[in-house]
N, C-alpha and C positions, 0 to 999 in steps of 0.2 A: 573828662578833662584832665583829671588826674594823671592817670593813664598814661596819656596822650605828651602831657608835660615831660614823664621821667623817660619817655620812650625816644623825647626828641632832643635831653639832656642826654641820655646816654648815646645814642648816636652822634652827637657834636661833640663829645669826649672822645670815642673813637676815631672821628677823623681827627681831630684835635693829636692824639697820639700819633695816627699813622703821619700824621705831615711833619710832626717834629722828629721821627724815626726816620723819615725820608730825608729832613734835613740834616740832620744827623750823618746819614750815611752818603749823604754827596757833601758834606763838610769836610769827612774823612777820608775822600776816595773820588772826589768828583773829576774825571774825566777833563782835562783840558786839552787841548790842541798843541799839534808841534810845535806851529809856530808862535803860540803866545808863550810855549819854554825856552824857546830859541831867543826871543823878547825879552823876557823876563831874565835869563844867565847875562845876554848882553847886557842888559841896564840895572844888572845889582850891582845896588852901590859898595864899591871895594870899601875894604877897612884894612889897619895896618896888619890885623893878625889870619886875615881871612888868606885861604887857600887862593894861589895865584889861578890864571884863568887857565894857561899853559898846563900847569900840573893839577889841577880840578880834570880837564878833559885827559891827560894821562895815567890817573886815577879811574877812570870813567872806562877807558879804554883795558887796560888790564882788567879789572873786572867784568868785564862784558868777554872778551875775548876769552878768559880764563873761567867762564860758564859757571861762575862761581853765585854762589849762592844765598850763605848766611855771612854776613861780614857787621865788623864792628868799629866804630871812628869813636877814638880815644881826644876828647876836647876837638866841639863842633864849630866853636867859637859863632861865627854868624851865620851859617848852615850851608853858603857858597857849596862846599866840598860836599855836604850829606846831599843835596839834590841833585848835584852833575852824578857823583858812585850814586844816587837814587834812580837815577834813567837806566842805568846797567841794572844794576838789581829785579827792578820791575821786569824788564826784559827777559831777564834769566829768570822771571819766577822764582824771586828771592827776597830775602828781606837784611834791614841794614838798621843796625842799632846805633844811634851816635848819644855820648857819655859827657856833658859838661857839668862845670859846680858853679856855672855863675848860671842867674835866676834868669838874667836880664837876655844873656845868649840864650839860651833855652826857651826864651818866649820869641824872640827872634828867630829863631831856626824852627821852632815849630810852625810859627807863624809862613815860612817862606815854604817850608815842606806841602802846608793844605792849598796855598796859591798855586803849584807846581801841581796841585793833585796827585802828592808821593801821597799822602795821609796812612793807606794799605801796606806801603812796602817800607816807610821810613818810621822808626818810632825814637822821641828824645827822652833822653832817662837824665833827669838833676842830679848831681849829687859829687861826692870822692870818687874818683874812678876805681881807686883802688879800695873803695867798702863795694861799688857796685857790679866792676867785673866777678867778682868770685858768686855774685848769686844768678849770674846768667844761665837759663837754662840751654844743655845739646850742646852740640859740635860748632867750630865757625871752621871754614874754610878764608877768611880773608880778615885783617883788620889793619886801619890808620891810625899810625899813633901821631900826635900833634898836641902834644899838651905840655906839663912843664917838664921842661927837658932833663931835668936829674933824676926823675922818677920815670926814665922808659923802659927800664932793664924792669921798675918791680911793674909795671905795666903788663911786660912783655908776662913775667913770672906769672902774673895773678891770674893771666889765661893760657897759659901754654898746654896744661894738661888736657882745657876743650878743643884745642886747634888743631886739626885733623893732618895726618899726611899730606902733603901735596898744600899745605895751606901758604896764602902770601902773607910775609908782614911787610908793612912798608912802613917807616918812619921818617919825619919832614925834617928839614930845619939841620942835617948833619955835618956840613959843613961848617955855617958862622956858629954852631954850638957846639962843636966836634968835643971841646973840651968836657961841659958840663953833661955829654952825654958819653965821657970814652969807656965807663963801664959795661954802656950798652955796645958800642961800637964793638970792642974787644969782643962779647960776648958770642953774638951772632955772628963775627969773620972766624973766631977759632973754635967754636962749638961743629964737632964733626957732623954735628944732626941738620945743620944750616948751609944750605948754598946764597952766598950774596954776596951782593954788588953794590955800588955806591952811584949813582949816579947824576952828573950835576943836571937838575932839569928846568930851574925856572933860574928864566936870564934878569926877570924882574926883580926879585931878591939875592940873584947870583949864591944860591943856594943849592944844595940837592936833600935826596934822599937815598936812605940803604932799603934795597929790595931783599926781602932772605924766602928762602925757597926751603918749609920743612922738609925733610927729606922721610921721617919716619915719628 
C-alpha cells in the first residue's frame, strides 16, 4: 500500500509539473488568431501618450518591409506601439525589446503583449533606459525612441555602438518638441554617418518623426 501511495504521489506531481510547464508556455507564446489581433489593435483603448494608430501600423510596416530583426522601443508607455512592430518582428523571425521606468506601463504592456500572443518575440525590461540600454546583449538593427524628449541624443548614444550598419532609428514627437530635442535633431541631420528625414506622420497629434538610416 505503501508502495502504491508514493508511486501515485509521484506521478500526480509530474502531471502536476508537466500542466503548469504547458501553461506556462501558452502564457508566453500562446498562439491567437488574426482576427482576435485585428480586434484587439482596434479596440485598445488609446491614452494620451500611446503611439497613434496611423504611426503604430507605419512602424509595423518599416519593419516588416525592412526584414529587420532585433529592434528596440525606448519608453513603451501602454504597449499600443510594442504589439503593432511586435506583428513585424515575429514575422521576420525577430525579437523586440521595449524599455520603460514606470511599474504600472510595464505591467500594462506586458499584460497586452501575452493577450496578442507576442510573449516569444516581445520582452519588457523596467527600469532607466539609459542604466538599461548599455547592458543589452548583440547587435540591433532597428529602435524607437519615444521617451523623454531631452534625453534622445544620450538614448541614441547609449546604443549606437550595438546598432549595426544599415540600422533604422526612428524618433516620435519631433516636431511639437523640436525644441527640447534640437541636440538630437542637429545630431543625426549633420552626422555624416546618418541619412534622415523628418517626416510629419500622424494627423492626430499633427506631429512627426525623424527616420535616420546608419549608413556604417
Amino acid at each position: 500500500m505503501r508502495r502504491f501511495t508514493l508511486t501515485w504521489l509521484s506521478a500526480s506531481i509530474l502531471v502536476f509539473a508537466l500542466c503548469a510547464f504547458n501553461a506556462h508556455s501558452q502564457d508566453q507564446g500562446a498562439k491567437v488568431s488574426d482576427e482576435f489581433r485585428r480586434d484587439y489593435i482596434k479596440n485598445f483603448r488609446k491614452h494620451g501618450l500611446s503611439t497613434t494608430p496611423g504611426d503604430a501600423m507605419f512602424l509595423r510596416i518599416l519593419v516588416e518591409n525592412g526584414k529587420l530583426k532585433r529592434g528596440i522601443e525606448v519608453g513603451c508607455a501602454f504597449g499600443f506601439g510594442a504589439i503593432n512592430m511586435g506583428i513585424a518582428f515575429e514575422r521576420n523571425g525577430g525579437q523586440l525589446i521595449s524599455l520603460d521606468i514606470d511599474p504600472e506601463m510595464v505591467k500594462t504592456s506586458r499584460d497586452s503583449i501575452q493577450k496578442m500572443g507576442l510573449g516569444k518575440t516581445c520582452t519588457v525590461i523596467e527600469g532607466d533606459a539609459l542604466k538599461t540600454l548599455p547592458t543589452l546583449e548583440g547587435e540591433f538593427d532597428f529602435i524607437f525612441i519615444d521617451a523623454l524628449k531631452r534625453d534622445y541624443l544620450k538614448y541614441l548614444k547609449a546604443v549606437l555602438p550595438k546598432m549595426k550598419p544599415g540600422a533604422l532609428i526612428v524618433a516620435d514627437n519631433v516636431i511639437q518638441s523640436a525644441r527640447e530635442m534640437k541636440d538630437y535633431l542637429e545630431w543625426v541631420q549633420d552626422d555624416k554617418d546618418f541619412d534622415t528625414v523628418i517626416v510629419r506622420s500622424s494627423m492626430d497629434k499633427n506631429d512627426g518623426m525623424a527616420i535616420s538610416y546608419k549608413l556604417k
